[in-house]
C-alpha positions as CSV (number, residue, x, y, z in Angstrom):
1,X,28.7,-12.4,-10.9
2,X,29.3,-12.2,-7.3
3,X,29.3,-9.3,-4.9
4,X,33.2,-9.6,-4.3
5,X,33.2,-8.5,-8.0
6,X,32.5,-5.1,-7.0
7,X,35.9,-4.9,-4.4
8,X,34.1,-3.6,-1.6
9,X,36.1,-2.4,1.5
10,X,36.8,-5.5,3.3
11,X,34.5,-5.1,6.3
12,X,31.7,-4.4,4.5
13,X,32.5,-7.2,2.6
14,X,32.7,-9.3,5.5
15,X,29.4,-8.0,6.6
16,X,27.7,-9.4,3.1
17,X,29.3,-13.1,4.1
18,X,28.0,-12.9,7.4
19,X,24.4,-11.8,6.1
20,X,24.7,-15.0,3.4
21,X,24.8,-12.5,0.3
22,X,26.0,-14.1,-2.7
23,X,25.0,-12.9,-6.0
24,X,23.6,-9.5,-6.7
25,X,20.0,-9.2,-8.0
26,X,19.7,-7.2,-11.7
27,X,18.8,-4.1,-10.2
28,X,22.0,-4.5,-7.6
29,X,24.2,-5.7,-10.7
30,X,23.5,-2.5,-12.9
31,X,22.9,0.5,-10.1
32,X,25.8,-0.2,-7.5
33,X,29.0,0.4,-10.4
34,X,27.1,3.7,-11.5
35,X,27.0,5.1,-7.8
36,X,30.4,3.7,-7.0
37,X,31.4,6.2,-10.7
38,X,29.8,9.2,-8.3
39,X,27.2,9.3,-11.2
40,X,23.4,10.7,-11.0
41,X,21.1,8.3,-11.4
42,X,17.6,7.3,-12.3
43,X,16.6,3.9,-11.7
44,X,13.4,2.2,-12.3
45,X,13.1,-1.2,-9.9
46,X,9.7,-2.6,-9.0
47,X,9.5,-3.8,-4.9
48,X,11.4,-6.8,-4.1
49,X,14.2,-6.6,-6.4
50,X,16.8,-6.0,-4.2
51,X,16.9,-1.8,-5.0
52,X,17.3,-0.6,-1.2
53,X,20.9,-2.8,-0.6
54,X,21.3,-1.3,-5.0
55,X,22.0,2.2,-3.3
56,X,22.8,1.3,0.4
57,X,26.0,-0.7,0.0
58,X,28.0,1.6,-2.5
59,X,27.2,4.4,-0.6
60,X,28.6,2.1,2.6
61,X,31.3,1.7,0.4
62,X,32.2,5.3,-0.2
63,X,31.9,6.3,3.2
64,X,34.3,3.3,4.8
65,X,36.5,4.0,2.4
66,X,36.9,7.7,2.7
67,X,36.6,7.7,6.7
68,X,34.4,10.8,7.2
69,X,32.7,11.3,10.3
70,X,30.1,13.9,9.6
71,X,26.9,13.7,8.0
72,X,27.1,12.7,4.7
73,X,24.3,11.2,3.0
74,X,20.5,11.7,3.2
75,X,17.9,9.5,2.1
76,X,14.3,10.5,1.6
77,X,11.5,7.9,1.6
78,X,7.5,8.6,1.2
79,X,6.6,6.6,4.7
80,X,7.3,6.2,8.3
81,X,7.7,2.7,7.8
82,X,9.6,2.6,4.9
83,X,12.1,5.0,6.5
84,X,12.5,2.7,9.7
85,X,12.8,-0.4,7.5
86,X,16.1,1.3,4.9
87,X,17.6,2.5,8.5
88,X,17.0,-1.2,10.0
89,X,18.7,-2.5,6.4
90,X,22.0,0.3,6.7
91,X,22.0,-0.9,10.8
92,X,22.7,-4.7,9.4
93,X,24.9,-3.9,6.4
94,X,26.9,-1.6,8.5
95,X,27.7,-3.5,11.7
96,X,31.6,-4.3,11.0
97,X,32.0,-0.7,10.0
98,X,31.1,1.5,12.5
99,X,29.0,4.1,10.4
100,X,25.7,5.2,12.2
101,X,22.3,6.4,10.7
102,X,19.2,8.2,12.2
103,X,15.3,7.2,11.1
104,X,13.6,11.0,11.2
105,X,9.8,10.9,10.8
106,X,6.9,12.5,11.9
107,X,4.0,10.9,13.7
108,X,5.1,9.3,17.0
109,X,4.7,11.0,20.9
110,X,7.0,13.7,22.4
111,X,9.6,10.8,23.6
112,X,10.5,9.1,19.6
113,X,10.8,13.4,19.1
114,X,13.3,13.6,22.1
115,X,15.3,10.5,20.8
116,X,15.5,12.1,17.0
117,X,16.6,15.4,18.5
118,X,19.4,14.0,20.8
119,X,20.4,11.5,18.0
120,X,20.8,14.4,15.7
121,X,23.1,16.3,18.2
122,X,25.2,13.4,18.7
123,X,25.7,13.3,14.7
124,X,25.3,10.0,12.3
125,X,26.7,9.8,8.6
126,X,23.4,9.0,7.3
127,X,19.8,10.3,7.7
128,X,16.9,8.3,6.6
129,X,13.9,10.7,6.5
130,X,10.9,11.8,5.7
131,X,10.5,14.8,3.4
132,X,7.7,16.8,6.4
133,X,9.3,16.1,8.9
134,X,12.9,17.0,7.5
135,X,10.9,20.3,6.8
136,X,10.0,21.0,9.9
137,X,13.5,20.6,11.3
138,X,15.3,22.4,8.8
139,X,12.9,25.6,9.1
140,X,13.9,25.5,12.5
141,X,17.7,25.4,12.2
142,X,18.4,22.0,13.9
143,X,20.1,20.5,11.1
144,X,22.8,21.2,8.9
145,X,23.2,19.7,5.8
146,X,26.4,21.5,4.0
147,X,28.4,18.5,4.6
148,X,26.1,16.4,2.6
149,X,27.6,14.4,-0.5
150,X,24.2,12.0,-1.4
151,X,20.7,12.3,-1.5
152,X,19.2,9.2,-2.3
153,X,15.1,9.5,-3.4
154,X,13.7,6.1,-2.5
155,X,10.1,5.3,-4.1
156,X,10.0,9.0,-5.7
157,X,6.4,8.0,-7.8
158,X,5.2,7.4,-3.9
159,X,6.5,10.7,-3.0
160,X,4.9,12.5,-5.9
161,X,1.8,10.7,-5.7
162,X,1.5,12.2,-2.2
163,X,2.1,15.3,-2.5
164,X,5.6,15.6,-1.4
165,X,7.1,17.0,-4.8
166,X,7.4,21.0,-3.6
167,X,8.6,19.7,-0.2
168,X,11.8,17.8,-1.8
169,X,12.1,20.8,-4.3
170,X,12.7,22.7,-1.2
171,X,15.0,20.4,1.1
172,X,17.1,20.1,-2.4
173,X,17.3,23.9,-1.8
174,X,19.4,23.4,1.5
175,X,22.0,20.8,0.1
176,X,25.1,21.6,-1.3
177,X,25.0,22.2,-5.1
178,X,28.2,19.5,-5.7
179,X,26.6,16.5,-4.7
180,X,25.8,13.1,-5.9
181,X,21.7,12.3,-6.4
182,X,20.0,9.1,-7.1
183,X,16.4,8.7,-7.2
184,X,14.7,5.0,-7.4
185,X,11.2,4.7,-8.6
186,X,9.2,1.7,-9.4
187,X,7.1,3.0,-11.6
188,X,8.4,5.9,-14.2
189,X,5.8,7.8,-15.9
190,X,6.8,11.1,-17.6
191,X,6.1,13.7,-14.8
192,X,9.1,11.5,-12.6
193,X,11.3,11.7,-15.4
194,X,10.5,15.7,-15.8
195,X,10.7,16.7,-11.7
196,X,14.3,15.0,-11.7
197,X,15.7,16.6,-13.7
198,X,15.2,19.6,-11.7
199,X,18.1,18.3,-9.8
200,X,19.7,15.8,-11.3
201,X,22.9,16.3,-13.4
202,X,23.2,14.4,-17.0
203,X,21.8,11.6,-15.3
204,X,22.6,7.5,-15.9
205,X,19.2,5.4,-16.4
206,X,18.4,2.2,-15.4
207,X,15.2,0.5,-15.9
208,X,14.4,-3.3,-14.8
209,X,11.0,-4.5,-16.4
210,X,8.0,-3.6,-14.4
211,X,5.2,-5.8,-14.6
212,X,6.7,-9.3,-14.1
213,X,5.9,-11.0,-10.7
214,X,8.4,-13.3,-8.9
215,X,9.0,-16.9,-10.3
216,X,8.2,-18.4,-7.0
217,X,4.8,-16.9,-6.7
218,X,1.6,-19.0,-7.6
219,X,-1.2,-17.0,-8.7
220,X,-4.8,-17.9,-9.1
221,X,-8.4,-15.8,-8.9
222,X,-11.6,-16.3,-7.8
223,X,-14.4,-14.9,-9.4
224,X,-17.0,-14.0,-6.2
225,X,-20.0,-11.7,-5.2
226,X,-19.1,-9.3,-2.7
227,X,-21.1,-10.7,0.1
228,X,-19.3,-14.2,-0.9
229,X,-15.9,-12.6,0.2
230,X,-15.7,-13.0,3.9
231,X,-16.4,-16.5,3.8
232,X,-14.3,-17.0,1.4
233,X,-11.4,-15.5,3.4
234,X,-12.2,-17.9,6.2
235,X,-12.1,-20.9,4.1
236,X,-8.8,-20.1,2.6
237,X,-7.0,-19.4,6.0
238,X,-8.6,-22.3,7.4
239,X,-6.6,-24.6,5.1
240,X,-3.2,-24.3,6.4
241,X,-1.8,-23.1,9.5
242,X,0.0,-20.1,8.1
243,X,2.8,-18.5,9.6
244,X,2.5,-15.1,7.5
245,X,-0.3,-13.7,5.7
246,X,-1.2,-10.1,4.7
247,X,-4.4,-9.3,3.4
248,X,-5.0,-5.8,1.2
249,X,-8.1,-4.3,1.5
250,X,-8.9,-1.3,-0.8
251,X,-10.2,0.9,2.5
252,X,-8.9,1.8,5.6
253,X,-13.0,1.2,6.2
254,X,-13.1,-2.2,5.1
255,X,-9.9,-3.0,6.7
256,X,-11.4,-2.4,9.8
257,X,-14.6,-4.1,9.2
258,X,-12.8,-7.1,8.1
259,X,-10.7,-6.7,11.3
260,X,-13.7,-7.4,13.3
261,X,-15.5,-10.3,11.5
262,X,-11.8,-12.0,11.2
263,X,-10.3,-11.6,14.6
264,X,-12.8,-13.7,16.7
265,X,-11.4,-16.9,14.6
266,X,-8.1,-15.9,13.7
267,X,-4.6,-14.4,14.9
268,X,-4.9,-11.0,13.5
269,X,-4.4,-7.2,13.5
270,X,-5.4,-4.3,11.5
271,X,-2.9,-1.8,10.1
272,X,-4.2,1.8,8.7
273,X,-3.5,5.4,8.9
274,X,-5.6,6.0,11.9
275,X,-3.1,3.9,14.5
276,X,-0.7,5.7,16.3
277,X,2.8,5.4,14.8
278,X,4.0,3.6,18.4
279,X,0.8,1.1,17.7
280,X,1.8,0.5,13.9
281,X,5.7,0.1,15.2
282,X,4.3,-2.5,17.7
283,X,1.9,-4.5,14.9
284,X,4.8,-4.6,12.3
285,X,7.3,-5.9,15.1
286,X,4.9,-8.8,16.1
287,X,4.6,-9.9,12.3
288,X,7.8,-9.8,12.1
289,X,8.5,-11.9,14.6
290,X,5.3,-14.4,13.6
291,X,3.8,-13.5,16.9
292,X,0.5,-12.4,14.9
293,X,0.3,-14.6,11.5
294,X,-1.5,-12.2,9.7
295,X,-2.0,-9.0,8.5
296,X,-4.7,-7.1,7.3
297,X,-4.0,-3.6,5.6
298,X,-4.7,-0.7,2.7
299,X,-1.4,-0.4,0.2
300,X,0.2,1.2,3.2
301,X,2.0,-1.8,3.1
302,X,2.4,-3.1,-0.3
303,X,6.0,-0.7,-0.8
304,X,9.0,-0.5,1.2
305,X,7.9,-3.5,3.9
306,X,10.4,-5.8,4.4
307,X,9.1,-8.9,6.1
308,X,10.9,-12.1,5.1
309,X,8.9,-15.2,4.8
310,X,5.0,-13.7,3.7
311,X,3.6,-17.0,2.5
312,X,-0.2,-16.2,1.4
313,X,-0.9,-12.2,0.0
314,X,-4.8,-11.7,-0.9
315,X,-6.1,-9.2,-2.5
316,X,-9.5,-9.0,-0.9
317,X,-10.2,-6.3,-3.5
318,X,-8.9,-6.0,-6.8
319,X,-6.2,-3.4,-7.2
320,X,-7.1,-0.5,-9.9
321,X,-3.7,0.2,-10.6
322,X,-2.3,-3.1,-12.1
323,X,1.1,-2.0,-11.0
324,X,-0.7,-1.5,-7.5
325,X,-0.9,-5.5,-7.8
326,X,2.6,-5.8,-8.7
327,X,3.8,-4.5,-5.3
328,X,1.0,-6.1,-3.7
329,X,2.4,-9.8,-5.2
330,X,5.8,-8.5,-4.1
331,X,5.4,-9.4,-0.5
332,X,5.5,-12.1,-0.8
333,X,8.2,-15.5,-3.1
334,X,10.9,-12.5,-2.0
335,X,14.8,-13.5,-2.6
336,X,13.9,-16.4,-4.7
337,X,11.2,-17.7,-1.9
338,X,8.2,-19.7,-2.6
339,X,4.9,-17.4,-2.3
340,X,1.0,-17.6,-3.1
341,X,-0.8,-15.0,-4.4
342,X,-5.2,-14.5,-4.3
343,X,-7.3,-12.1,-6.0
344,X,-11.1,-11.8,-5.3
345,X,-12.5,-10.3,-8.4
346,X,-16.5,-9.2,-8.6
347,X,-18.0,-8.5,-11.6
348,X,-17.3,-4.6,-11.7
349,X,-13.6,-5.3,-11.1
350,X,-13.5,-7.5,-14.0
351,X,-12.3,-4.7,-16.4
352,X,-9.2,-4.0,-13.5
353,X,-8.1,-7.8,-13.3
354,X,-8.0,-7.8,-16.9
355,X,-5.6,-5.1,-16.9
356,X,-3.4,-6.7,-14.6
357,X,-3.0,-10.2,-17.1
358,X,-1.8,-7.6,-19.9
359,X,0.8,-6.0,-17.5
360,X,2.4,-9.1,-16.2
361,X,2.0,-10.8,-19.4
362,X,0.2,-14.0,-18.2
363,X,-3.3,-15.4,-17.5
364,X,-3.9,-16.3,-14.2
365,X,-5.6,-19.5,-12.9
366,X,-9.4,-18.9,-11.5
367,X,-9.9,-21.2,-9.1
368,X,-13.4,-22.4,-8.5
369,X,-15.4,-21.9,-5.9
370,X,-14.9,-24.2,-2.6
371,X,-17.6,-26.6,-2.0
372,X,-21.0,-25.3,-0.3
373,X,-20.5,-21.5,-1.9
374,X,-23.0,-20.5,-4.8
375,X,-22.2,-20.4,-8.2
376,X,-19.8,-17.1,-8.7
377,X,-20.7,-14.2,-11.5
378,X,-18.9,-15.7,-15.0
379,X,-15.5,-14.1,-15.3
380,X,-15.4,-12.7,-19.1
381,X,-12.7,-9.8,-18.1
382,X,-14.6,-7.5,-20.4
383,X,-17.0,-5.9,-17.4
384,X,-17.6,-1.8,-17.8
385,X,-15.4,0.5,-16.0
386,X,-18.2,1.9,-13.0
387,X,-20.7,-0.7,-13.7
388,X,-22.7,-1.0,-11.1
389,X,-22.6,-4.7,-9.0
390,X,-26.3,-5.5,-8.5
391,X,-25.7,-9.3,-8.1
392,X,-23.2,-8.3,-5.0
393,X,-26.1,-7.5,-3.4
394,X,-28.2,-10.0,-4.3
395,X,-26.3,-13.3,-4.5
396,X,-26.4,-15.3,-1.2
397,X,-22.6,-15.9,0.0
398,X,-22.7,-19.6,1.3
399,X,-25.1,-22.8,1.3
400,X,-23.9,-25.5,3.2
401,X,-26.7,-27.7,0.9
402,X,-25.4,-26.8,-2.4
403,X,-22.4,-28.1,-4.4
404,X,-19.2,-26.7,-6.1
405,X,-19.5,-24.6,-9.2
406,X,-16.9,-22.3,-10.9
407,X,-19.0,-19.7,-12.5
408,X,-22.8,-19.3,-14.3
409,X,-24.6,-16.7,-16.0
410,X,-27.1,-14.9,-14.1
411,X,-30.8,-15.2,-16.2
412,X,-32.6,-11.6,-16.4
413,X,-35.6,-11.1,-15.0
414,X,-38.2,-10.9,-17.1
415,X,-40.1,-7.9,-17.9
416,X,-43.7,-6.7,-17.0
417,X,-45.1,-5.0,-19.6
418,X,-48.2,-3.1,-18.7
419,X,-49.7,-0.3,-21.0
420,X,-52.6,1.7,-20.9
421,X,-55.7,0.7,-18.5
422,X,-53.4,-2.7,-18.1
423,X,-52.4,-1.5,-15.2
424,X,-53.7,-2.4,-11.5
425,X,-56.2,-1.0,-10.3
426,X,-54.7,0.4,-6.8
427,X,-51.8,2.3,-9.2
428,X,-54.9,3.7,-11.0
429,X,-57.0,4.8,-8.5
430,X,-53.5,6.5,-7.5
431,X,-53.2,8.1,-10.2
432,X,-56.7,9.9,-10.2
433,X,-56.0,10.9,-6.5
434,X,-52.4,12.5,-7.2
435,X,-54.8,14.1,-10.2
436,X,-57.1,16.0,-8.4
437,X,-56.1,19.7,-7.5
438,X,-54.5,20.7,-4.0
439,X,-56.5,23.0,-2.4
440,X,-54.4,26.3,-1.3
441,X,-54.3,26.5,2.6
442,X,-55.6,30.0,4.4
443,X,-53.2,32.2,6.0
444,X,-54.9,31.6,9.2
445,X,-53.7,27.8,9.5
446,X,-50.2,28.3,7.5
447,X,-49.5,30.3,10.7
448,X,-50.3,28.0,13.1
449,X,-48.6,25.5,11.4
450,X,-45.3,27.4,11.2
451,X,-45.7,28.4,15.1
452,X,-42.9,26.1,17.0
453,X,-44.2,23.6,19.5
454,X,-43.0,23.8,23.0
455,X,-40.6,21.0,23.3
456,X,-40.1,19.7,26.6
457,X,-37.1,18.0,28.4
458,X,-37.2,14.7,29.1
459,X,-36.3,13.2,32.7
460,X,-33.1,12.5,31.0
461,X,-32.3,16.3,30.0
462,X,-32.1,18.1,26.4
463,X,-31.1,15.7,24.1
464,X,-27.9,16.8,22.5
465,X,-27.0,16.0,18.8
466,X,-24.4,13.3,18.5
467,X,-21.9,12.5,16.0
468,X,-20.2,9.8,14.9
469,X,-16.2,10.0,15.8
470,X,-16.1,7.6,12.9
């Protein structure tokens, strides 16, 4: 099957050839004939299978076809980013037809608020937005959505997860009741399937199968201390000269901390929650464009982030939801690329990684330690949830002097058993002094103990407490 199969209007058509679109990916094959039927629709699509161009192109279609000029379809996705990238995506799919579409998000200065104002009174066919923001802007009055014929929920588990679920309750409130909805998930656990059909009607259902990474994507562990991480980092980057890397870090914390130790060596930049949304624009542009090779960030960016070409994804942490690492892997072996895929595991994560090999079905390959690193923890995949990571702490990271070796078992240390007078005889001669009785203090000196001394200023002033903006 091809994509002329579906008889799109011929410019959009025209549009796919130019773009080099040929055959429609599962979730593209199934979803697009159900929209183009004006049906409701849940559908279940892990990242990278194509499910944004799935919802984008029939509704393209629909609008080309029937000419209207006024706004007509409304998309809602959990993320500033993910919301600029779907508009980016309609902007290229819609070039030969002349249909428009406005990003609306929160999060940027009074000028990107000036631009989505004046873009709104100047009118587009399709707004991607987020569901605050959208809130805000309907509250006031400054849009009108009666004309509406879509809402599209993109990433709707996202959405939920954040807290956004009585928000698109009430921006469903404002839409006309005769409309068509579609809501995308990659993930579909029980409370998705109850929320939509608060608003769906006798909805179709599509489900691809979560859980399987890409073909193209090579997967392999190491099994490290975490003080054996950093260095590990380095070596692997230092192998190649890679033109895109993204590294996920389970902290916006650690991502910064990382940031630091790996900038001085390498072409790199930090993306978290506490950037400004014009800095986080700027970042994602340069990656785009391979003018910084890698990137380091939280699960931010493991949804909805469209860069073509990621090469290396390492999970400096290991994800605790195994369809966390899905999304993760999904960056990269995208539209049938090649891709590699790391995973540092410690011995409390063990249980996590574990989890993830039943999900996608397949044991992945632990790689052993380069040369020069210490022998790693032994990887069993049985470790205790919450078990605490004593050897982290104790386990050098590197020794130039020392040879390869893929794993070991840790020997206990032994036991000192001392019992009765067997003890020392410091801890003893302790013990009789915390023995002997405290002698009650007069009145006299508990009151001139509890009068305050007169604290004088320094020839620097009265110091003033201080507190960390971090």
């Amino acid at each position: 099957m091809d994509f002329s199969s579906f008889n799109f209007e011929t410019s959009l058509q025209e549009g796919l050839d130019a773009m080099g679109f040929e055959k429609p990916t599962p979730i593209q094959e199934k979803a697009i004939p159900v929209i183009m039927e004006n049906k409701d629709l849940i559908a279940c699509a892990q990242t990278g299978t194509g499910k944004t161009a799935a919802f984008i192109l029939p509704i393209l279609n629909k609008i080309s076809k029937n000419g209207t000029s006024t706004l007509n379809t409304l998309i809602l996705a959990p993320t500033r980013e993910l919301a600029i990238q779907i508009d980016q995506q309609i902007q290229g799919f819609a070039y030969f037809l002349g249909i428009s579409s406005i990003p609306i998000y929160g999060g940027g200065d009074g000028i990107v608020w000036e631009q989505q104002k004046k873009a709104l009174e100047t009118g587009a066919e399709i707004i991607v937005a987020t569901p605050g923001r959208l809130i805000a802007l309907l509250a006031g009055g400054k849009i009108d959505l009666s004309t509406l014929e879509h809402l599209i929920l993109d990433e709707a588990d996202r959405m939920m997860d954040m807290g956004f679920s009585d928000d698109i309750l009430k921006i469903v409130n404002y839409l006309p009741k005769n409309r068509q909805t579609v809501l995308f998930s990659a993930t579909m656990p029980p409370k998705i399937r109850q929320f939509s059909m608060k608003f769906l009607n006798n909805p179709a259902e599509i489900s691809i199968a979560l859980g399987k990474t890409a073909k193209g994507v090579t997967q392999a562990m190491y099994s490290v201390y975490d003080t054996q991480k950093e260095e590990l980092v380095r070596n692997i980057l230092s192998q190649k000269a890679y033109e895109a890397v993204i590294i996920f870090a389970s902290t916006k914390d650690k991502v910064k901390s990382l940031f630091k130790v790996l900038r001085k060596q390498f072409d790199i930049e930090a993306f978290h929650s506490d950037l400004e949304q014009v800095e986080r624009e700027k970042i994602m542009s340069a990656f785009k464009n391979k003018s910084v090779k890698i990137l380091i960030g939280t699960d931010i960016i493991s949804r909805g982030i469209d860069v073509v070409g990621i090469e290396l994804v390492i999970n400096y942490d290991t994800p605790s939801d195994p369809e966390d690492y899905v999304h993760r892997v999904g960056r990269t072996a995208r539209a049938d690329a090649k891709g590699e895929a790391i995973t540092f595991v410690n011995p409390k994560d063990q249980y996590k990684f574990d989890n993830i090999e039943k999900l996608i079905g397949m044991k992945i390959t632990q790689n052993p330690l380069p040369e020069g690193f210490e022998t790693g923890p032994a990887y069993t995949g049985t470790a205790e949830k919450g078990k605490s990571d004593y050897g982290s702490k104790r386990k050098p990271a590197f020794n130039k002097n020392k040879k390869s070796n893929s794993g070991g078992n840790r020997k206990p240390f032994p036991k000192r058993e001392n019992s009765g007078n067997d003890a020392p005889k410091e801890v003893q001669a302790n013990k009789e002094i915390q023995a002997k009785p405290v002698e009650e203090k007069k009145p006299a000196e508990v009151k001139a103990q509890s009068e305050p001394k007169e604290v004088k200023p320094s020839k620097y002033g009265m110091r003033k407490n201080v507190v960390d903006p971090d």
